[in-house]
N, CA, C and O atoms as a Tripos MOL2 file, in Angstrom:
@<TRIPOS>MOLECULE
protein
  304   303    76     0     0
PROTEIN
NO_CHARGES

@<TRIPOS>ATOM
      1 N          84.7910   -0.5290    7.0780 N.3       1 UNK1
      2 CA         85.0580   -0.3310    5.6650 C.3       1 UNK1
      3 C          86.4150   -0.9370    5.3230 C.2       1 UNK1
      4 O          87.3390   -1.0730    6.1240 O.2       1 UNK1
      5 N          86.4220   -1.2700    4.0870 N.am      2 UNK2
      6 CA         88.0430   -2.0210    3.6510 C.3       2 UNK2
      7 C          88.7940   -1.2380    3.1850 C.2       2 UNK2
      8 O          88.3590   -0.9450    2.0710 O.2       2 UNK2
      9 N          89.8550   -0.6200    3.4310 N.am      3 UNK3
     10 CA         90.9120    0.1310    3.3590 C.3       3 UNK3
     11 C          91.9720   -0.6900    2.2290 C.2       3 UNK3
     12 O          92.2860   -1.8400    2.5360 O.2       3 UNK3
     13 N          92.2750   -0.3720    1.5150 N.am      4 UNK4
     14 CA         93.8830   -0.5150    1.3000 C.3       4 UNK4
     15 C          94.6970    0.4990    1.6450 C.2       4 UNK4
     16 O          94.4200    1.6980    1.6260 O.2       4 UNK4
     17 N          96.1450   -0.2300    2.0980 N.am      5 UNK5
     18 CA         96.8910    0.8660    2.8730 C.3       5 UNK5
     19 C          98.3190    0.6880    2.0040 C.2       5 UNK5
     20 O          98.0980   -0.2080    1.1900 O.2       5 UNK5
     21 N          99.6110    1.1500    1.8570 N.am      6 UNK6
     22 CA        100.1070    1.0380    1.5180 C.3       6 UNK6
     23 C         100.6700   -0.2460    0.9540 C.2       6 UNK6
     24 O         101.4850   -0.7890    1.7000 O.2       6 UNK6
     25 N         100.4680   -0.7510    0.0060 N.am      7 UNK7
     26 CA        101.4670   -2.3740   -0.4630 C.3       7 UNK7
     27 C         102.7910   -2.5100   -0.2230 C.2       7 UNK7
     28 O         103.5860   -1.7200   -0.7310 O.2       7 UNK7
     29 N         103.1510   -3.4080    0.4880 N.am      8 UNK8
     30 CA        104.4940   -4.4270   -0.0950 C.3       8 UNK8
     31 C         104.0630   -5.4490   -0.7130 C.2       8 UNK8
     32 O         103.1430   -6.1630   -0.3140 O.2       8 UNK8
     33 N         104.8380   -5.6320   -1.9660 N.am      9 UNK9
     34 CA        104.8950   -7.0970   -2.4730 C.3       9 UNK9
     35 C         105.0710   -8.1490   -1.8380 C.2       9 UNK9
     36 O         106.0650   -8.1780   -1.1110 O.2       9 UNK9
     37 N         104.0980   -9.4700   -1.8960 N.am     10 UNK10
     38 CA        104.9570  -10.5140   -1.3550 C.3      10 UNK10
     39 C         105.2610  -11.6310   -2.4530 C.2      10 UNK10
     40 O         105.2240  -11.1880   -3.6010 O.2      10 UNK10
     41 N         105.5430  -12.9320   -2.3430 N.am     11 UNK11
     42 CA        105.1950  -14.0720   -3.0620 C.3      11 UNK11
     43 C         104.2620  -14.2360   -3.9990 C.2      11 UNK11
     44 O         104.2860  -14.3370   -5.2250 O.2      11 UNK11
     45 N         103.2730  -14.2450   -3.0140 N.am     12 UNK12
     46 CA        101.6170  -14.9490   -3.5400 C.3      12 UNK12
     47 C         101.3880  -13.9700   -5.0760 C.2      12 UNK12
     48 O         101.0140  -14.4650   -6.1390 O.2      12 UNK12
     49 N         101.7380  -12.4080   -4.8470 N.am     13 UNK13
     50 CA        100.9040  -11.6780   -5.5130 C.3      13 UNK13
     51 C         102.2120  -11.4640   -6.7870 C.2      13 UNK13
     52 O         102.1960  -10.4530   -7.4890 O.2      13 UNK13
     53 N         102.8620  -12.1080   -6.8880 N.am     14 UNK14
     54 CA        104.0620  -12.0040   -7.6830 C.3      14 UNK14
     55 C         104.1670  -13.2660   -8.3480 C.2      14 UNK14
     56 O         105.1240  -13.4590   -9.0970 O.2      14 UNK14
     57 N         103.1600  -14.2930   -8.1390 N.am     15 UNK15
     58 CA        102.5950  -15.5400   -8.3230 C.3      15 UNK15
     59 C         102.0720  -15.6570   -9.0760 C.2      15 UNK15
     60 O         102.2150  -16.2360  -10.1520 O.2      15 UNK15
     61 N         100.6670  -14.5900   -8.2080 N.am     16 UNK16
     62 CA         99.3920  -14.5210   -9.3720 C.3      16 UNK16
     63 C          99.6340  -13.7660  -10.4390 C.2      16 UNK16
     64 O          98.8880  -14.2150  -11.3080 O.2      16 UNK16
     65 N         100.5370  -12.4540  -11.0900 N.am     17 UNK17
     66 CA        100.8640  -11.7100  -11.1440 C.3      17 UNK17
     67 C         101.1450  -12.6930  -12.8130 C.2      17 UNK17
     68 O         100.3760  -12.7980  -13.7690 O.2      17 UNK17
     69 N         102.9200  -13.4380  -12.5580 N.am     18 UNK18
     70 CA        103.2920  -14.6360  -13.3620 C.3      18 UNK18
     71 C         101.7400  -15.3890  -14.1620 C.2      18 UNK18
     72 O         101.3930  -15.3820  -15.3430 O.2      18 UNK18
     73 N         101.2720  -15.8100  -13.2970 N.am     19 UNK19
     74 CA        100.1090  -17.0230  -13.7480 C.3      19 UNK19
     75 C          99.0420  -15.8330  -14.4130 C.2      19 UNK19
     76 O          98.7950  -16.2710  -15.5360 O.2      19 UNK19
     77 N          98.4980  -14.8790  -14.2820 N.am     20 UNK20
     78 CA         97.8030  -14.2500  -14.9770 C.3      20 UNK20
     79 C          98.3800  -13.7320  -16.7990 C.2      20 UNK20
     80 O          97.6280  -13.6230  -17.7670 O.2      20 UNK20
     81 N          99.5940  -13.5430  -16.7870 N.am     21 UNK21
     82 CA        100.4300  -13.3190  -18.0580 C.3      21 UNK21
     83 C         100.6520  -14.3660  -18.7750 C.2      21 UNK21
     84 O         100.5800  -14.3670  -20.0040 O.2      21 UNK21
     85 N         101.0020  -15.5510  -17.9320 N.am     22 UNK22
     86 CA        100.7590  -16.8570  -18.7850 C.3      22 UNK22
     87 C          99.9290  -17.3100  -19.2740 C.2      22 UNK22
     88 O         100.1720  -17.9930  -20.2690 O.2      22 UNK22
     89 N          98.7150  -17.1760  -18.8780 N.am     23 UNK23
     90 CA         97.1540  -18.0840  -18.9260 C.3      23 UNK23
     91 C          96.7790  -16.8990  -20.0880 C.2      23 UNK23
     92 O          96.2080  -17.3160  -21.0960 O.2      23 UNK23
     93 N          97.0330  -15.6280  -20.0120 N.am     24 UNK24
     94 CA         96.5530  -14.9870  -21.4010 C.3      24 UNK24
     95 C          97.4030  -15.2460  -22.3480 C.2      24 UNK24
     96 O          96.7280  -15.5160  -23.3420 O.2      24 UNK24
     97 N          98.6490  -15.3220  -22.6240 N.am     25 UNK25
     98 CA         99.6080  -15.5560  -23.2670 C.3      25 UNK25
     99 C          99.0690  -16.6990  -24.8880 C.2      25 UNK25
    100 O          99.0570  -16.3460  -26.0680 O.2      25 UNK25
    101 N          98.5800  -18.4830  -24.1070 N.am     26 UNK26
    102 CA         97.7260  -18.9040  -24.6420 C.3      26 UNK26
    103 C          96.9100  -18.9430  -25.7020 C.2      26 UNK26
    104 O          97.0830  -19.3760  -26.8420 O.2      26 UNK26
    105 N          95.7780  -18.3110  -25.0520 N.am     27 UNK27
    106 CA         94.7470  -18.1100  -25.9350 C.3      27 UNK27
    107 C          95.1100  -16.8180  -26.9940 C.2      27 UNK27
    108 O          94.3310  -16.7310  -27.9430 O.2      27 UNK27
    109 N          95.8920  -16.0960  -26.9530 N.am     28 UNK28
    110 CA         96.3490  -15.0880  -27.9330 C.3      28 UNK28
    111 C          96.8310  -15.3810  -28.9230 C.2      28 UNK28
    112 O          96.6520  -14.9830  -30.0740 O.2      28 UNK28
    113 N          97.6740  -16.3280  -28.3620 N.am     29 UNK29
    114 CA         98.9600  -17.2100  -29.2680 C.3      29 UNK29
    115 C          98.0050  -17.8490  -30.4540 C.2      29 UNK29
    116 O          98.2090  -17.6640  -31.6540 O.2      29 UNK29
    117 N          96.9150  -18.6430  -29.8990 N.am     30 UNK30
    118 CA         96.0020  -19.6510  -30.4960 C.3      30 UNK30
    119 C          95.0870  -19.0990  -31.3540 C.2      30 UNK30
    120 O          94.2920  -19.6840  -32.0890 O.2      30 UNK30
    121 N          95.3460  -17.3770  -31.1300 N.am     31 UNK31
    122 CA         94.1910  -16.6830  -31.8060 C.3      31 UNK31
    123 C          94.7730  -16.3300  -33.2810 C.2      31 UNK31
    124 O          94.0840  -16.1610  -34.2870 O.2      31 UNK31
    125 N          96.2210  -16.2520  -33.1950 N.am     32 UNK32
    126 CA         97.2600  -15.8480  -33.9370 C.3      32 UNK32
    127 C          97.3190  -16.7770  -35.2460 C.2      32 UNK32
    128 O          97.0670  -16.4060  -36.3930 O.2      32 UNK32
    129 N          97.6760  -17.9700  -34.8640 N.am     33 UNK33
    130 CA         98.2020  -19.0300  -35.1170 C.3      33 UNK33
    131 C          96.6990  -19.9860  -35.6680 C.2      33 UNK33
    132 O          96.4940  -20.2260  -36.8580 O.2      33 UNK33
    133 N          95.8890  -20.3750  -34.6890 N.am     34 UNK34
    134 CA         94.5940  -20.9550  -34.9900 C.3      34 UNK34
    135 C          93.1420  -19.8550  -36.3000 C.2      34 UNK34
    136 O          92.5480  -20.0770  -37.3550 O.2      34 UNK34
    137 N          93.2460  -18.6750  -35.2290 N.am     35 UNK35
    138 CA         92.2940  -18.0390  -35.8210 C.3      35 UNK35
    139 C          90.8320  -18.1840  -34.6970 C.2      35 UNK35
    140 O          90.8180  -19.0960  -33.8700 O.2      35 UNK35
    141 N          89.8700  -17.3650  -34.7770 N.am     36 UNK36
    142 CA         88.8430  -17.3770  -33.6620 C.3      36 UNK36
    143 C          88.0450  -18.4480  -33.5560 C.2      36 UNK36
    144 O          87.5870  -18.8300  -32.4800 O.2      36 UNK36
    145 N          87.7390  -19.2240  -35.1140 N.am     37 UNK37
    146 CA         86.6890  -20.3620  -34.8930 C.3      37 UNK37
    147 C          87.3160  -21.6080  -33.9240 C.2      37 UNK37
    148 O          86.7200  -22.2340  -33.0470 O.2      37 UNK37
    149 N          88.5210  -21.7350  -34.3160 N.am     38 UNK38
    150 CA         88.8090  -22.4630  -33.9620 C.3      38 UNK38
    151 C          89.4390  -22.4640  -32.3810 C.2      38 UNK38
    152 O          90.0110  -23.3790  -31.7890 O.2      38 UNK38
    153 N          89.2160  -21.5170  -32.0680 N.am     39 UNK39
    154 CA         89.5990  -21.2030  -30.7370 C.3      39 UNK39
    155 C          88.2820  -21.2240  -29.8350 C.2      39 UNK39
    156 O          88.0890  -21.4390  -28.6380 O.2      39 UNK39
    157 N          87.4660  -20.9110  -30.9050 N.am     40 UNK40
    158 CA         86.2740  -21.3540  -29.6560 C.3      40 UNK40
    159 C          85.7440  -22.4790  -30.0810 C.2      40 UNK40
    160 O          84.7160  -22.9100  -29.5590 O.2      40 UNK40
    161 N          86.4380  -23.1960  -31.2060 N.am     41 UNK41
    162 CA         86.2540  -24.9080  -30.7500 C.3      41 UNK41
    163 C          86.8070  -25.4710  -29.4260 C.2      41 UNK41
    164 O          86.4020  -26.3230  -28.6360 O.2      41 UNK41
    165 N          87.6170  -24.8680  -29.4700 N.am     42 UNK42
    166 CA         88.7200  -25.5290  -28.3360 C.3      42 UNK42
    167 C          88.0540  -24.9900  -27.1800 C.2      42 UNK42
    168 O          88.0940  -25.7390  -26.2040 O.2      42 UNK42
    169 N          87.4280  -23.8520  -27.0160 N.am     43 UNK43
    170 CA         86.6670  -23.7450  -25.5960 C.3      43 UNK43
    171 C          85.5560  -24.3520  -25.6860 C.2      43 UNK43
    172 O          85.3740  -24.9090  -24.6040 O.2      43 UNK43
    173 N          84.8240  -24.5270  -26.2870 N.am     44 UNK44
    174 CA         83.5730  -25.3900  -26.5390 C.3      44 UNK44
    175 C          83.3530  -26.8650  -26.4580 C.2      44 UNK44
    176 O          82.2970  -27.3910  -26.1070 O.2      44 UNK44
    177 N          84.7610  -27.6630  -26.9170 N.am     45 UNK45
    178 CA         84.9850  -29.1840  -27.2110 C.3      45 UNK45
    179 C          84.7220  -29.6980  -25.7370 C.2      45 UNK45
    180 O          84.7030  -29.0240  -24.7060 O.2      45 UNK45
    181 N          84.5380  -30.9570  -25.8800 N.am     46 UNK46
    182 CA         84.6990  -31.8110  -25.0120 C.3      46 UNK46
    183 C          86.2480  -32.3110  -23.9790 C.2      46 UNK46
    184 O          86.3270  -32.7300  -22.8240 O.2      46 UNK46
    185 N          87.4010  -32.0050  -25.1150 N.am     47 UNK47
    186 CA         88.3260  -32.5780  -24.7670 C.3      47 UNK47
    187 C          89.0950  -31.3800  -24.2180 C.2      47 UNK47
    188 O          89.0280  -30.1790  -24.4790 O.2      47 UNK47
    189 N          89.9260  -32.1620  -23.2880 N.am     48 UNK48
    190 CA         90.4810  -30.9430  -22.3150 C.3      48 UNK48
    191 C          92.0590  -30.3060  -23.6490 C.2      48 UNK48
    192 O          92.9330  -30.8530  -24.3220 O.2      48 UNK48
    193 N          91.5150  -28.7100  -23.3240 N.am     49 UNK49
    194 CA         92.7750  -27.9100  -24.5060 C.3      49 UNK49
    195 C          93.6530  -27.2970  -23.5390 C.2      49 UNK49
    196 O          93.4840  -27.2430  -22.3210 O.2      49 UNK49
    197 N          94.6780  -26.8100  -24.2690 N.am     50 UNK50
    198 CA         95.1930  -25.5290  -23.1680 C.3      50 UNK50
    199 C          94.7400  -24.6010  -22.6820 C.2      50 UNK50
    200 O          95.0910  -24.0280  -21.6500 O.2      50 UNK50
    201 N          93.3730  -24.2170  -23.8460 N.am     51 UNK51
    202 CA         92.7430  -22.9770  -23.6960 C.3      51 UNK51
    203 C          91.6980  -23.2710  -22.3670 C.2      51 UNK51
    204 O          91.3880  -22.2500  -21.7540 O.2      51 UNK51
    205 N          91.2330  -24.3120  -21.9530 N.am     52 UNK52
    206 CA         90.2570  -24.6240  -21.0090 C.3      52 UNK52
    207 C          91.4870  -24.4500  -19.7680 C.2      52 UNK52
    208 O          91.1460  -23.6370  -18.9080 O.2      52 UNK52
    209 N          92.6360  -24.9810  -19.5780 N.am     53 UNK53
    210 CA         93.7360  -24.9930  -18.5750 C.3      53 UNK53
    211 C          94.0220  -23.6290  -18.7650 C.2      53 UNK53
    212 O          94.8150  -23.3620  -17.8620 O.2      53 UNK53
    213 N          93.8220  -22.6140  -19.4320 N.am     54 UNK54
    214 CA         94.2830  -21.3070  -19.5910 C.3      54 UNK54
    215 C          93.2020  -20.6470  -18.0740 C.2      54 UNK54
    216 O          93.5750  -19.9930  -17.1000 O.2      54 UNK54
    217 N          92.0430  -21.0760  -18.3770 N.am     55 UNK55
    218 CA         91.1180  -20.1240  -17.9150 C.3      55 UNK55
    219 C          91.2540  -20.7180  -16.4070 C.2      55 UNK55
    220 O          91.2250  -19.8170  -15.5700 O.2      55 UNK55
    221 N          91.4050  -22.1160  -15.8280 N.am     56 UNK56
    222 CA         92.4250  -22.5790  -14.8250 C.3      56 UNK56
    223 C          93.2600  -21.1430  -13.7920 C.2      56 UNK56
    224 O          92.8770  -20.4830  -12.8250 O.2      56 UNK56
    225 N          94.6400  -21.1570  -14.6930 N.am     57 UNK57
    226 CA         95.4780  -20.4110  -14.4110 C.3      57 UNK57
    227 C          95.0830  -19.2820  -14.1680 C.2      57 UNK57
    228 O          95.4840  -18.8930  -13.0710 O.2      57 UNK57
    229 N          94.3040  -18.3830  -14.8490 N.am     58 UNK58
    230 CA         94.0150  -17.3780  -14.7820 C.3      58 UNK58
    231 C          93.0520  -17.3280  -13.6490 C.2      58 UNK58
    232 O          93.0220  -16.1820  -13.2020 O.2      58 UNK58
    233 N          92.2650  -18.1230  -13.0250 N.am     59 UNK59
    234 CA         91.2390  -18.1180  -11.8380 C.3      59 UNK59
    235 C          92.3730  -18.3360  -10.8820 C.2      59 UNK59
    236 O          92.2560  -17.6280   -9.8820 O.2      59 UNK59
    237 N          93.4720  -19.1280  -10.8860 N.am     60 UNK60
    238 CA         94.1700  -19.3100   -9.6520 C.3      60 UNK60
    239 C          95.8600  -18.2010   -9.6310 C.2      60 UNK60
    240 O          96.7460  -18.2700   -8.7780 O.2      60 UNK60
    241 N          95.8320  -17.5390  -10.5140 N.am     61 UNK61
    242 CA         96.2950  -16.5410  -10.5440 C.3      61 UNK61
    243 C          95.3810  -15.2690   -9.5600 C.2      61 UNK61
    244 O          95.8090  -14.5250   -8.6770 O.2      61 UNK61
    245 N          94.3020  -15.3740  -10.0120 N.am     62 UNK62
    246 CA         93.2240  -14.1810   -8.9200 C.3      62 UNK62
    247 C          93.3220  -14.7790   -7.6610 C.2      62 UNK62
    248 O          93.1920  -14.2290   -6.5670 O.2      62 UNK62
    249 N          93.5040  -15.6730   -7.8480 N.am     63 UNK63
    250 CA         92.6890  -16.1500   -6.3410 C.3      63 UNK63
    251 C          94.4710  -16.0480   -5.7470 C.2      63 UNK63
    252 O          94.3030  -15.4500   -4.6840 O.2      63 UNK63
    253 N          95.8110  -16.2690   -5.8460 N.am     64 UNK64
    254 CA         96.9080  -16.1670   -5.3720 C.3      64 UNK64
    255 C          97.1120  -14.2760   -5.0010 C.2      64 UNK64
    256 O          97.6400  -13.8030   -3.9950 O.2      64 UNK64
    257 N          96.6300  -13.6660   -5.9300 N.am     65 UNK65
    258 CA         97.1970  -12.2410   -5.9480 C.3      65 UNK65
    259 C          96.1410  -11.7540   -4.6040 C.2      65 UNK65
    260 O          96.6680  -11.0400   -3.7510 O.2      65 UNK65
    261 N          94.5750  -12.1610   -4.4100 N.am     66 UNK66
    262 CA         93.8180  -11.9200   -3.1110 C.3      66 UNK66
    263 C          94.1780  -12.6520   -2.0250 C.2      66 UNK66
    264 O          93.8900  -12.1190   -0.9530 O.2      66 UNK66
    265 N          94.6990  -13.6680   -1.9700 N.am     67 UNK67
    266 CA         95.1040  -14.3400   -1.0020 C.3      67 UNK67
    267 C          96.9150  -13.5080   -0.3220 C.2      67 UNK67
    268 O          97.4820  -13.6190    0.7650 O.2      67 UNK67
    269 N          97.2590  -12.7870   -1.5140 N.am     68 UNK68
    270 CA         98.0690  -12.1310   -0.7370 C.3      68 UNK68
    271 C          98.1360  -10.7010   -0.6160 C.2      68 UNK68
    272 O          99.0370  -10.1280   -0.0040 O.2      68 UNK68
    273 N          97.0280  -10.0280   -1.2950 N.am     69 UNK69
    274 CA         96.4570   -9.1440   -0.5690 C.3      69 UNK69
    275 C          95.8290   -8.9970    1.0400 C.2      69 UNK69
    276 O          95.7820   -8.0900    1.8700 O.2      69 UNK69
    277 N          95.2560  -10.8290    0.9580 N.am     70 UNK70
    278 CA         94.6070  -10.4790    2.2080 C.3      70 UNK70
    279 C          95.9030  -10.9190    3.6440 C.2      70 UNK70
    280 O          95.8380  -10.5790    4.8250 O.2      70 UNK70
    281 N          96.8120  -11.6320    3.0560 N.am     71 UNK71
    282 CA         97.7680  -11.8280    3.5960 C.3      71 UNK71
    283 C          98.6180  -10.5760    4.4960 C.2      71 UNK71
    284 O          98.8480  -10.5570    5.7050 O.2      71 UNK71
    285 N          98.9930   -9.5350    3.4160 N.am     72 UNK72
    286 CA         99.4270   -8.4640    3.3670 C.3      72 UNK72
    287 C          98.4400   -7.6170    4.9590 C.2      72 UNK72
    288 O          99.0670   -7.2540    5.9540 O.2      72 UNK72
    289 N          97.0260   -7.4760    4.8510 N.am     73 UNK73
    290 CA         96.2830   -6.8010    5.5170 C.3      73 UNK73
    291 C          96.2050   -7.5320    7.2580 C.2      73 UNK73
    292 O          95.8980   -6.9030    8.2710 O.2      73 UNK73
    293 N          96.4170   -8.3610    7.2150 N.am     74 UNK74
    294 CA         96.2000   -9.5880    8.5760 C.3      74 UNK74
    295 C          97.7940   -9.3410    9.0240 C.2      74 UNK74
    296 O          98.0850   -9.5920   10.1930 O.2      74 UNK74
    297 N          98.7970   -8.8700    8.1450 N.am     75 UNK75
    298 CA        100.3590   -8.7520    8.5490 C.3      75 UNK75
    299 C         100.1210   -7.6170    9.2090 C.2      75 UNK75
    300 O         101.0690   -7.2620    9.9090 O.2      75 UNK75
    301 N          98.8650   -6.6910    9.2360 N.am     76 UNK76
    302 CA         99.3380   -4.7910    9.6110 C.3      76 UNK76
    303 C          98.7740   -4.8300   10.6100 C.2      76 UNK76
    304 O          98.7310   -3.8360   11.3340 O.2      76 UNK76
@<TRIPOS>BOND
     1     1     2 1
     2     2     3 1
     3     3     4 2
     4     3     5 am
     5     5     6 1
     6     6     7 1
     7     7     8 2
     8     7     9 am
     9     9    10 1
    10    10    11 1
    11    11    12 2
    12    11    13 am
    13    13    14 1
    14    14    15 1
    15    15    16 2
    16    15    17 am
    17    17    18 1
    18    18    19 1
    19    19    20 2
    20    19    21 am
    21    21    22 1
    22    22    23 1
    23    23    24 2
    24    23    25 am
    25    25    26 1
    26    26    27 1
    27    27    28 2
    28    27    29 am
    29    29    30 1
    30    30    31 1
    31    31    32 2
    32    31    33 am
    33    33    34 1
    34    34    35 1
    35    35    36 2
    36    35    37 am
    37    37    38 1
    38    38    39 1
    39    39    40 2
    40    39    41 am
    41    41    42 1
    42    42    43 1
    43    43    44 2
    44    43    45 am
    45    45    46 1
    46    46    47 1
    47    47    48 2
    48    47    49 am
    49    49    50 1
    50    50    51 1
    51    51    52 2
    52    51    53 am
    53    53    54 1
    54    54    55 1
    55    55    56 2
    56    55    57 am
    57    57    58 1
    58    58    59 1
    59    59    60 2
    60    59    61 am
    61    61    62 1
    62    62    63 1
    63    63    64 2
    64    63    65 am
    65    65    66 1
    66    66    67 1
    67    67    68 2
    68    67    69 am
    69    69    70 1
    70    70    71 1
    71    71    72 2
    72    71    73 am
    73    73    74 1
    74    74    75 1
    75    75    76 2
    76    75    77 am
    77    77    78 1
    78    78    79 1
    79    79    80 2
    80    79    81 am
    81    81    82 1
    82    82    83 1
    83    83    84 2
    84    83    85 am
    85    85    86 1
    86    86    87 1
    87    87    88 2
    88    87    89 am
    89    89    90 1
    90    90    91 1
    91    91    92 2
    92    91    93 am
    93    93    94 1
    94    94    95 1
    95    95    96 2
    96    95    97 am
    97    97    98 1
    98    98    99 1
    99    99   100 2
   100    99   101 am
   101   101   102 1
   102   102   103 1
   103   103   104 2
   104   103   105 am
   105   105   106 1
   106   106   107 1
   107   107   108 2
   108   107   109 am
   109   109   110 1
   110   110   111 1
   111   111   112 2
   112   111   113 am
   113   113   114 1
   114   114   115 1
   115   115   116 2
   116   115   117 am
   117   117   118 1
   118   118   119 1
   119   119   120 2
   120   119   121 am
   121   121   122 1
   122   122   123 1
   123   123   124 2
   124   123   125 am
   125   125   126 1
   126   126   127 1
   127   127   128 2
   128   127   129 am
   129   129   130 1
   130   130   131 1
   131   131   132 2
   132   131   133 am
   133   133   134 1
   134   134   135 1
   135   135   136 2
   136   135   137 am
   137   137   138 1
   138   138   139 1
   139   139   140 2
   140   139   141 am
   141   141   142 1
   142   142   143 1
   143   143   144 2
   144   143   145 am
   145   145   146 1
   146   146   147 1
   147   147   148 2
   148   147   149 am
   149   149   150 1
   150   150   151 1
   151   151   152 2
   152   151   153 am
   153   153   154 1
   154   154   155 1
   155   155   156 2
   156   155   157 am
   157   157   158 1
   158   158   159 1
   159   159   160 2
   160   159   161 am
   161   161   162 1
   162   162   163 1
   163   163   164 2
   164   163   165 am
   165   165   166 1
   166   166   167 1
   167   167   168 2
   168   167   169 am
   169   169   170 1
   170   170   171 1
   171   171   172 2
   172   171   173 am
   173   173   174 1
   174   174   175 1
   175   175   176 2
   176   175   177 am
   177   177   178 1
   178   178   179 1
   179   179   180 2
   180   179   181 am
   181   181   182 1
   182   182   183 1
   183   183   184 2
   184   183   185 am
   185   185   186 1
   186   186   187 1
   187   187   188 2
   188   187   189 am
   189   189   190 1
   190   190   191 1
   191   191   192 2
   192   191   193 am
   193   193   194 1
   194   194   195 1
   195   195   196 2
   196   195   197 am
   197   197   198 1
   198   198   199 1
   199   199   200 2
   200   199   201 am
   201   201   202 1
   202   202   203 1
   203   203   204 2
   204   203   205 am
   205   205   206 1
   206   206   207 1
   207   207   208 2
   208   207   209 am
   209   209   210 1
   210   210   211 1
   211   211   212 2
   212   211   213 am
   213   213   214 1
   214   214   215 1
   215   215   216 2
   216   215   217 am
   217   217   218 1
   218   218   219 1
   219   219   220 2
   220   219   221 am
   221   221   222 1
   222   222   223 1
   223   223   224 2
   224   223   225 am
   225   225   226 1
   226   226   227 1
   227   227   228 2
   228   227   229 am
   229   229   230 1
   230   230   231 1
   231   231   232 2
   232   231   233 am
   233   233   234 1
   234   234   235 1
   235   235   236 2
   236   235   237 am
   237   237   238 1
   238   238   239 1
   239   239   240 2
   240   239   241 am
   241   241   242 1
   242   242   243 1
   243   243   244 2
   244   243   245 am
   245   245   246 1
   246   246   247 1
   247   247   248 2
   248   247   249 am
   249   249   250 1
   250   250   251 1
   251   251   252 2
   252   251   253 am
   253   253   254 1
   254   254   255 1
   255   255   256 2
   256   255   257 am
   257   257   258 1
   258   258   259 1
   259   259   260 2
   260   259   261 am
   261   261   262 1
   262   262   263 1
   263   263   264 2
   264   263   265 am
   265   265   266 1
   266   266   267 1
   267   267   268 2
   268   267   269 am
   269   269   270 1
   270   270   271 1
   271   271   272 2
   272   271   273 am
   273   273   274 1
   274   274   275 1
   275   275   276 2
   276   275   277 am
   277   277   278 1
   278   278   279 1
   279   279   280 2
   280   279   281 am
   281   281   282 1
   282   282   283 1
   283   283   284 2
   284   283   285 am
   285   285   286 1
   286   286   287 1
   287   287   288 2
   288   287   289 am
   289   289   290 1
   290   290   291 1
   291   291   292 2
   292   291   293 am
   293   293   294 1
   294   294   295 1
   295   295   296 2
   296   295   297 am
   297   297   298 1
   298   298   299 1
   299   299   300 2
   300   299   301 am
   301   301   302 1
   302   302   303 1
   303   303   304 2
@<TRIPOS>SUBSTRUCTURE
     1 UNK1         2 RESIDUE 1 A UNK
     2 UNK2         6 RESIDUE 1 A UNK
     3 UNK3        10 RESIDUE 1 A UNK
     4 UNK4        14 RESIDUE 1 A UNK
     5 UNK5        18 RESIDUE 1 A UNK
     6 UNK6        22 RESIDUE 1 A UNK
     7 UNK7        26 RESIDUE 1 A UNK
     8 UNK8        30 RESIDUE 1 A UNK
     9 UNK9        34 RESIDUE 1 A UNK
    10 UNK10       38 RESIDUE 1 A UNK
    11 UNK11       42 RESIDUE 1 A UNK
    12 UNK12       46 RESIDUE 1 A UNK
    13 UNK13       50 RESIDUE 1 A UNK
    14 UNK14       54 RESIDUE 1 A UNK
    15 UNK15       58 RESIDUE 1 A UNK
    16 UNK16       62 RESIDUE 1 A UNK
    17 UNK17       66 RESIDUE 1 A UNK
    18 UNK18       70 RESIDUE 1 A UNK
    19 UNK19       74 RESIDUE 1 A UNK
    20 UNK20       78 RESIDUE 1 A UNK
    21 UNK21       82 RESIDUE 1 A UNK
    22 UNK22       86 RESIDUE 1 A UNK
    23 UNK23       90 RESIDUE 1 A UNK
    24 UNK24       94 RESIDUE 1 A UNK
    25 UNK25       98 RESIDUE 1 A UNK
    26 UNK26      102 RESIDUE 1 A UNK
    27 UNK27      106 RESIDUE 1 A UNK
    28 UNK28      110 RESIDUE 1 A UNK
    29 UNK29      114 RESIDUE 1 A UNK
    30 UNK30      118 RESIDUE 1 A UNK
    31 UNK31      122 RESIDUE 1 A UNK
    32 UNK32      126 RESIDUE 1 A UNK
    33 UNK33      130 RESIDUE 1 A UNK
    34 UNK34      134 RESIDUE 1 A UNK
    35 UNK35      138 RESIDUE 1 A UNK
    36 UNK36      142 RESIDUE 1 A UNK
    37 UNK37      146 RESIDUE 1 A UNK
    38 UNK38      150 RESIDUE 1 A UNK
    39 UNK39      154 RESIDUE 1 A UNK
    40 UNK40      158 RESIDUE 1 A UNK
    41 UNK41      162 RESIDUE 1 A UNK
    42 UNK42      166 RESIDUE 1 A UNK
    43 UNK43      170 RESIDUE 1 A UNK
    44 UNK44      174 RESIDUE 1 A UNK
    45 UNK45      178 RESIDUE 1 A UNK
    46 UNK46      182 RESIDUE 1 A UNK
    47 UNK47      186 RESIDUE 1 A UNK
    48 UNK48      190 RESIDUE 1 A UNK
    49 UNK49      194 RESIDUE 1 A UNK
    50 UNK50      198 RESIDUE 1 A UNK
    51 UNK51      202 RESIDUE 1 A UNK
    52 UNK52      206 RESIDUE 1 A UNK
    53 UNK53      210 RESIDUE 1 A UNK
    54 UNK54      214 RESIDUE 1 A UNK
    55 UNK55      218 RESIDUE 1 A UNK
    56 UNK56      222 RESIDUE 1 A UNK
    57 UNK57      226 RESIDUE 1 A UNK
    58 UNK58      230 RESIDUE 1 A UNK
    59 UNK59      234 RESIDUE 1 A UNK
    60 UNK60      238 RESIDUE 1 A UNK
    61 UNK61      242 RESIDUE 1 A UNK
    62 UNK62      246 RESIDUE 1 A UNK
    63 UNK63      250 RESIDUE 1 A UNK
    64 UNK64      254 RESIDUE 1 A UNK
    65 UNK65      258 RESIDUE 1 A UNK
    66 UNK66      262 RESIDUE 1 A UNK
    67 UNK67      266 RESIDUE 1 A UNK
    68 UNK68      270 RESIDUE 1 A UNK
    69 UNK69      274 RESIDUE 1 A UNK
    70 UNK70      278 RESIDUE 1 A UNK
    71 UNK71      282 RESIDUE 1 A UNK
    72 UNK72      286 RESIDUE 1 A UNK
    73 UNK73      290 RESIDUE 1 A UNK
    74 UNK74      294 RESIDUE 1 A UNK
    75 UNK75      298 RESIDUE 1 A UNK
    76 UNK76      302 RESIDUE 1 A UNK
């Protein structure tokens, strides 16, 4: 069974942590400022937006914060 056991912070998850706050940051901003249609133009379009590089960040934000979770568990 998979346990979590007590955390220390490392890098990675202080990484993903950063990159997850940024990558929403974005599309909020755009929701603000743009309004919804046009925000899901920008996910919908062809041409590369921030909002498509948002959802980017935010996958490699997860994938940094498990990678040092699993980091963390292989250290104990």
């Amino acid at each position: 069974m998979f346990h979590l056991k007590p955390y220390k912070p490392n890098i990675l998850t202080a990484f993903g942590v950063i990159f997850l706050i940024s990558a929403t940051i974005i599309p909020i901003q755009n929701l603000i400022v743009w309004g919804p249609d046009f925000v899901y133009h920008f996910y919908t379009s062809t041409v590369i937006t921030a909002e498509k590089i948002s959802i980017g960040v935010f996958l490699l934000g997860i994938t940094f914060i498990l990678i040092g979770y699993k980091k963390q568990i292989h250290l104990q």
